[in-house]
C-alpha positions as CSV (number, residue, x, y, z in Angstrom):
1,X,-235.6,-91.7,88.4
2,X,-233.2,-89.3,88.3
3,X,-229.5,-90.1,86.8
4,X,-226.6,-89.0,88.6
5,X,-223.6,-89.9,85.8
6,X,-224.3,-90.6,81.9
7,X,-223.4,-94.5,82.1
8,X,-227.1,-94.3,83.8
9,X,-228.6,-93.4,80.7
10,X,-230.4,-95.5,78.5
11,X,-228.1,-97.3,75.7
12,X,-230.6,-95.8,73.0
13,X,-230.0,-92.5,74.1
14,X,-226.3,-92.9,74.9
15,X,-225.9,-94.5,71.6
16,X,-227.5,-91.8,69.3
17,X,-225.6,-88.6,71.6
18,X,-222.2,-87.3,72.0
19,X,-221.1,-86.8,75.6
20,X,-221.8,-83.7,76.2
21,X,-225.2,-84.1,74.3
22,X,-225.9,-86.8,77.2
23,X,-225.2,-84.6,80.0
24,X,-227.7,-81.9,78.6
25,X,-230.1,-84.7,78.5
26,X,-229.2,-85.9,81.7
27,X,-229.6,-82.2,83.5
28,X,-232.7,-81.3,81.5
29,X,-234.5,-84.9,82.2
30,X,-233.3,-84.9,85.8
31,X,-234.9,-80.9,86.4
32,X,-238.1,-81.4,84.9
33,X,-239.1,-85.0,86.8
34,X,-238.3,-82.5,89.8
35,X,-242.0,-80.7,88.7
36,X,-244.8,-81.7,89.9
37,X,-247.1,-83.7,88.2
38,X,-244.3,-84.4,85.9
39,X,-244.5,-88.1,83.5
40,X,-241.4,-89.8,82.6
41,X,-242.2,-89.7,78.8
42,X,-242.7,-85.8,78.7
43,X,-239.5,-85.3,80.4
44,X,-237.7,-87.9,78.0
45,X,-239.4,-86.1,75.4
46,X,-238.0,-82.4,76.6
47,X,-234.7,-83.4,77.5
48,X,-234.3,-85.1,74.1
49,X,-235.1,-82.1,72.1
50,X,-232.9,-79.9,74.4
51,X,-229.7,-81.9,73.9
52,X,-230.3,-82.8,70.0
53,X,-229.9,-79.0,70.0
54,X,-226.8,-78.6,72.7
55,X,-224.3,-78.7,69.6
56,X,-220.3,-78.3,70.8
57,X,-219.4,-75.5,68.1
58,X,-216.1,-73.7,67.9
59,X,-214.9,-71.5,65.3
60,X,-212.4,-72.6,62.4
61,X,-210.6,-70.2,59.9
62,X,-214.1,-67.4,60.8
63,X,-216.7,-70.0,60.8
64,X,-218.9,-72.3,63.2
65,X,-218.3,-75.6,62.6
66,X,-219.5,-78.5,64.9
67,X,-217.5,-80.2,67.0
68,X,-216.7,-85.0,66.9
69,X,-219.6,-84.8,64.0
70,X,-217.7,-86.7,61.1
71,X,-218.9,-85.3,57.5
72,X,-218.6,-86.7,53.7
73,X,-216.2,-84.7,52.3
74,X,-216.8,-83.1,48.7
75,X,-216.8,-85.4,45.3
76,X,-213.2,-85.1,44.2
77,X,-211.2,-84.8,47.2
78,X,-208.3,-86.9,48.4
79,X,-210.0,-88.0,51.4
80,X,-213.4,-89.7,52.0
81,X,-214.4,-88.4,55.3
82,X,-213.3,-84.6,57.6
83,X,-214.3,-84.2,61.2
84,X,-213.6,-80.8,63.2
85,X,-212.0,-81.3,66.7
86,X,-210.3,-79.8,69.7
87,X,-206.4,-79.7,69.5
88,X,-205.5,-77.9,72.7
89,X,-206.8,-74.2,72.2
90,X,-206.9,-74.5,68.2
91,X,-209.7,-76.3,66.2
92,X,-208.0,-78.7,63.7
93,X,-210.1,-80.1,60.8
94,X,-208.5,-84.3,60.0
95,X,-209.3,-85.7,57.1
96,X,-209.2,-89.6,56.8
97,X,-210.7,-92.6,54.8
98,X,-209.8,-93.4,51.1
99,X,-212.6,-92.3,48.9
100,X,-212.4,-95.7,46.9
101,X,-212.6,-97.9,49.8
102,X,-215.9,-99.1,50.9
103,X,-216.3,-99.5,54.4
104,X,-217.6,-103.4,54.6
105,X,-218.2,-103.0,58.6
106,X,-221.0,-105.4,58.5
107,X,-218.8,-107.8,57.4
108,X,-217.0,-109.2,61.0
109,X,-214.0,-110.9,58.9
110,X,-213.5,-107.5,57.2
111,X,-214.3,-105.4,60.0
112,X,-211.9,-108.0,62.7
113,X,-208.8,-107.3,59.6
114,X,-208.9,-103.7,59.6
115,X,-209.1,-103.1,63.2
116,X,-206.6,-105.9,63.8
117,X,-204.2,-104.2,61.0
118,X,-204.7,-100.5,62.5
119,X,-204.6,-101.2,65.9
120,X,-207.8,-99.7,66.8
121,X,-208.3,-101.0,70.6
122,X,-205.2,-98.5,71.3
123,X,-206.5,-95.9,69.1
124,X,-207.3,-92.7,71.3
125,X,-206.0,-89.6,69.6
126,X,-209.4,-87.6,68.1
127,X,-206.6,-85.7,66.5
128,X,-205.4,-88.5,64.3
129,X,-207.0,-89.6,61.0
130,X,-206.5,-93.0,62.7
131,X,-209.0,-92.8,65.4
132,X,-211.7,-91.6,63.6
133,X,-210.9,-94.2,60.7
134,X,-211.4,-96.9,63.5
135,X,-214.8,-95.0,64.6
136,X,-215.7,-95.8,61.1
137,X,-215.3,-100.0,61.3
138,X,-216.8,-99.7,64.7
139,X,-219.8,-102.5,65.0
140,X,-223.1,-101.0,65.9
141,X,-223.6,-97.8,64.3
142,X,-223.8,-97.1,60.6
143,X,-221.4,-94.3,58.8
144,X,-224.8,-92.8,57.6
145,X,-225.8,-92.6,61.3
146,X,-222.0,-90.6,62.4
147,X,-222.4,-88.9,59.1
148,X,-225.4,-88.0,58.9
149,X,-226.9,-84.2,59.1
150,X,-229.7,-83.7,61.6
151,X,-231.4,-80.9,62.6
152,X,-234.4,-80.4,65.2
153,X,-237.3,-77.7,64.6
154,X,-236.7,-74.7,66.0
155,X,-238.0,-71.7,67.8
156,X,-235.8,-68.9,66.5
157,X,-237.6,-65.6,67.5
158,X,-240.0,-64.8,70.0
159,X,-242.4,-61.5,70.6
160,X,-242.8,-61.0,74.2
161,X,-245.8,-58.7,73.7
162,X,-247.9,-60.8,71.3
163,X,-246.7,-64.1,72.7
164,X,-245.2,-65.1,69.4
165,X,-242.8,-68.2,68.9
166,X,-241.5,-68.1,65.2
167,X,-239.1,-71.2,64.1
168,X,-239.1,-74.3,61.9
169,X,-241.7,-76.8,63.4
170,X,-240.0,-78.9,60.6
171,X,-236.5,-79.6,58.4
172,X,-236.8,-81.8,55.7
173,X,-233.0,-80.8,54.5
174,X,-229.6,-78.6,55.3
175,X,-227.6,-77.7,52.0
176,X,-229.3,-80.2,49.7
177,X,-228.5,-83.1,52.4
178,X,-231.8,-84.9,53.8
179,X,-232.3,-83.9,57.6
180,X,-233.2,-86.6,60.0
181,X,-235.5,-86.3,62.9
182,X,-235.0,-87.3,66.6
183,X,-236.8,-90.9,65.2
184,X,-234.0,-91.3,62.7
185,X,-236.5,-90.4,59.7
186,X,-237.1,-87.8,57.5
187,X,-240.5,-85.9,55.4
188,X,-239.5,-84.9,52.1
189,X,-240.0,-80.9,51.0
190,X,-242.8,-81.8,49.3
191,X,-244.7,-83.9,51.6
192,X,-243.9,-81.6,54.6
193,X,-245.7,-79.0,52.1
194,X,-248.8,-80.8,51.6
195,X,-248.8,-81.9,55.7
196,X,-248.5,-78.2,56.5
197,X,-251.3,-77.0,54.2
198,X,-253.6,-80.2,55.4
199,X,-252.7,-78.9,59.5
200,X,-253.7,-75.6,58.7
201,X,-256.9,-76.1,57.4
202,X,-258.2,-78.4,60.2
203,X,-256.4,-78.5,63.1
204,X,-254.2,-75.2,63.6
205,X,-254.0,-76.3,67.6
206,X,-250.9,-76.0,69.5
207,X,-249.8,-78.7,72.9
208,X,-247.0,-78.9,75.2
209,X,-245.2,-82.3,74.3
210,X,-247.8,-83.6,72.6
211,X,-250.1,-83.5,75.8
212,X,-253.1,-82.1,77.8
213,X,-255.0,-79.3,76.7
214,X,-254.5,-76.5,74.0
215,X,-251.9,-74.0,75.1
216,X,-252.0,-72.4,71.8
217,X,-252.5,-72.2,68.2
218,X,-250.4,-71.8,64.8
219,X,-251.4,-68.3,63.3
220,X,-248.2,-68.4,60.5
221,X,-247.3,-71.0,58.6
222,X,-245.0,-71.1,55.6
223,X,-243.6,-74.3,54.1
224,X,-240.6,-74.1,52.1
225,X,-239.4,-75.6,49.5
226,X,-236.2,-74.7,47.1
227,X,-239.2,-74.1,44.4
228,X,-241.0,-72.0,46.9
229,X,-237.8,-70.0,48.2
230,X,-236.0,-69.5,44.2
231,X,-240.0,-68.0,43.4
232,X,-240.3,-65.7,46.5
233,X,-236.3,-64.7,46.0
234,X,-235.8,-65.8,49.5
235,X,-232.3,-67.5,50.1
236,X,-232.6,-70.3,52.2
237,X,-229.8,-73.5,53.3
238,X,-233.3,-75.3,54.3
239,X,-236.5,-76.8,53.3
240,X,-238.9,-77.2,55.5
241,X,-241.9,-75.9,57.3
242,X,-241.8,-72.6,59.4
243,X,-244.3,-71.6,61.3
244,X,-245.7,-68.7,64.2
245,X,-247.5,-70.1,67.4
246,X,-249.2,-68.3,69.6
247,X,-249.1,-69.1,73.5
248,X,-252.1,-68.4,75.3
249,X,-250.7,-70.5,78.6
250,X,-248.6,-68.7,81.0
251,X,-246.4,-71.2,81.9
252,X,-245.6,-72.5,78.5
253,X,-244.9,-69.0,77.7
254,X,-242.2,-68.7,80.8
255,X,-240.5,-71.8,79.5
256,X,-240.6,-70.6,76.3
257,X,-239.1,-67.3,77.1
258,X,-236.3,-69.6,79.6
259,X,-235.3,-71.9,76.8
260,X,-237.1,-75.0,78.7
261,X,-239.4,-75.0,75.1
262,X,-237.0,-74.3,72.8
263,X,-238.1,-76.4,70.2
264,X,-241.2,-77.6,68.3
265,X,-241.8,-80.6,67.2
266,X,-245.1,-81.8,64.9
267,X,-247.1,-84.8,65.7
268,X,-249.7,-87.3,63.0
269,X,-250.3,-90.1,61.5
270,X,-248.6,-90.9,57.9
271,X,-247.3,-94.1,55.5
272,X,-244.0,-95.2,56.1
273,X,-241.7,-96.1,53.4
274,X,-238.6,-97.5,53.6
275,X,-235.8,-96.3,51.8
């Protein structure tokens, strides 16, 4: 079932990417139900983890910053809310949203009276605090959902002549801030910790999306926490578990070395809690 535009796309998938997130996910998914013996939920599951990682970044005043991905700004400014964007050639960062004003946008009187009072039907600028105020009292989408920081395991370095993928199978945070996954939920540092010391000691085995036979195993494995990191002297922005796999399949190897598998991603059973 191949899509030929983004408006094809499933509303979960539209609803939880940017655009050009969706068209990653669109080209990725489209390519690999091209391959024989292909399933739909394997290529779901590849093209989701390639465009969770297709990130629009641009540089502002000597630093990467993401692209449309509002943030929280720090305690004490003037503003509740910054967002990074495209202004021609130039990045401009716009600040918006009064940091004593709650955002009642599950309210629909309160949500109907500030979009009635800004005008946000006509409000199309990205470059104007307005707009992205208005994205805020949008119905169907939560400010920790826009705001929220979320970043997908990993494969950061590869050794060709070992057949080595080293990366984070695992990010519990990113500068102190809790990290969702792809399901919209998180493993604290310390549970991630005890997961990764459980795996290790019974399971160690390594599958392509979650699938078929072994391909590999994990021969490293190094779960961090700040604890961890402050002891060892290592400086870290993450928690999290990092491991090393190695690939013993040759075609998992090739996409590995392509990009097609440019992530991992860990699989189990646990308790969930709502918080």
């Amino acid at each position: 079932m191949p899509y030929s535009s983004n408006e094809d796309l499933p509303k979960a998938v539209r609803s939880k990417l940017s655009a050009h997130q969706q068209s990653v996910f669109r080209n990725v998914f489209n390519s690999m139900m091209g391959q024989e013996g292909m399933t739909e939920g394997r290529a779901f599951a590849g093209a989701w983890s390639q465009a969770k990682q297709a990130v629009q970044k641009a540089e502002y005043q000597g630093r990467s910053v993401e692209l449309d991905k509002p943030f929280r700004m720090p305690a004490g400014s003037t503003k509740k809310f910054g967002v990074y964007v495209k202004a021609g050639d130039k990045v401009k960062k716009v600040t918006f949203g009064d940091p004593n004003m709650e955002i009642r946008r599950d309210d629909p009187d309160a949500r109907a009276n500030f979009r009635s009072r800004h005008s946000c039907d006509t409000a199309t600028d990205k470059t104007s605090a307005r707009y992205w105020s208005c994205r805020m009292w949008e119905s169907g989408t939560s400010v920790s959902e826009m705001t929220k920081v979320s970043v997908e395991g990993e494969i950061v370095k590869q050794l060709d002549e070992e057949r080595l993928a080293f990366g984070w199978a695992y990010v519990s945070t990113v500068k102190g801030e809790i990290s969702l996954d792809h399901s919209g939920e998180f493993i604290r540092p310390d549970q991630i910790a005890k997961a990764a010391t459980n795996f290790m000691l019974s399971m160690r085995t390594a599958k392509a999306m979650h699938t078929g036979d072994k391909i590999g195993e994990v021969i490293h494995s190094m779960p961090l926490t700040n604890e961890i990191a402050k002891a060892l002297g290592i400086q870290s922005d993450r928690e999290g578990w990092l491991v090393a796999i190695k690939v013993y399949d040759d075609q998992v190897w090739q996409d590995v070395k392509s990009g097609k598998l440019a992530a991992f991603s860990i699989g189990g059973r646990a308790l969930k809690e709502m918080v």
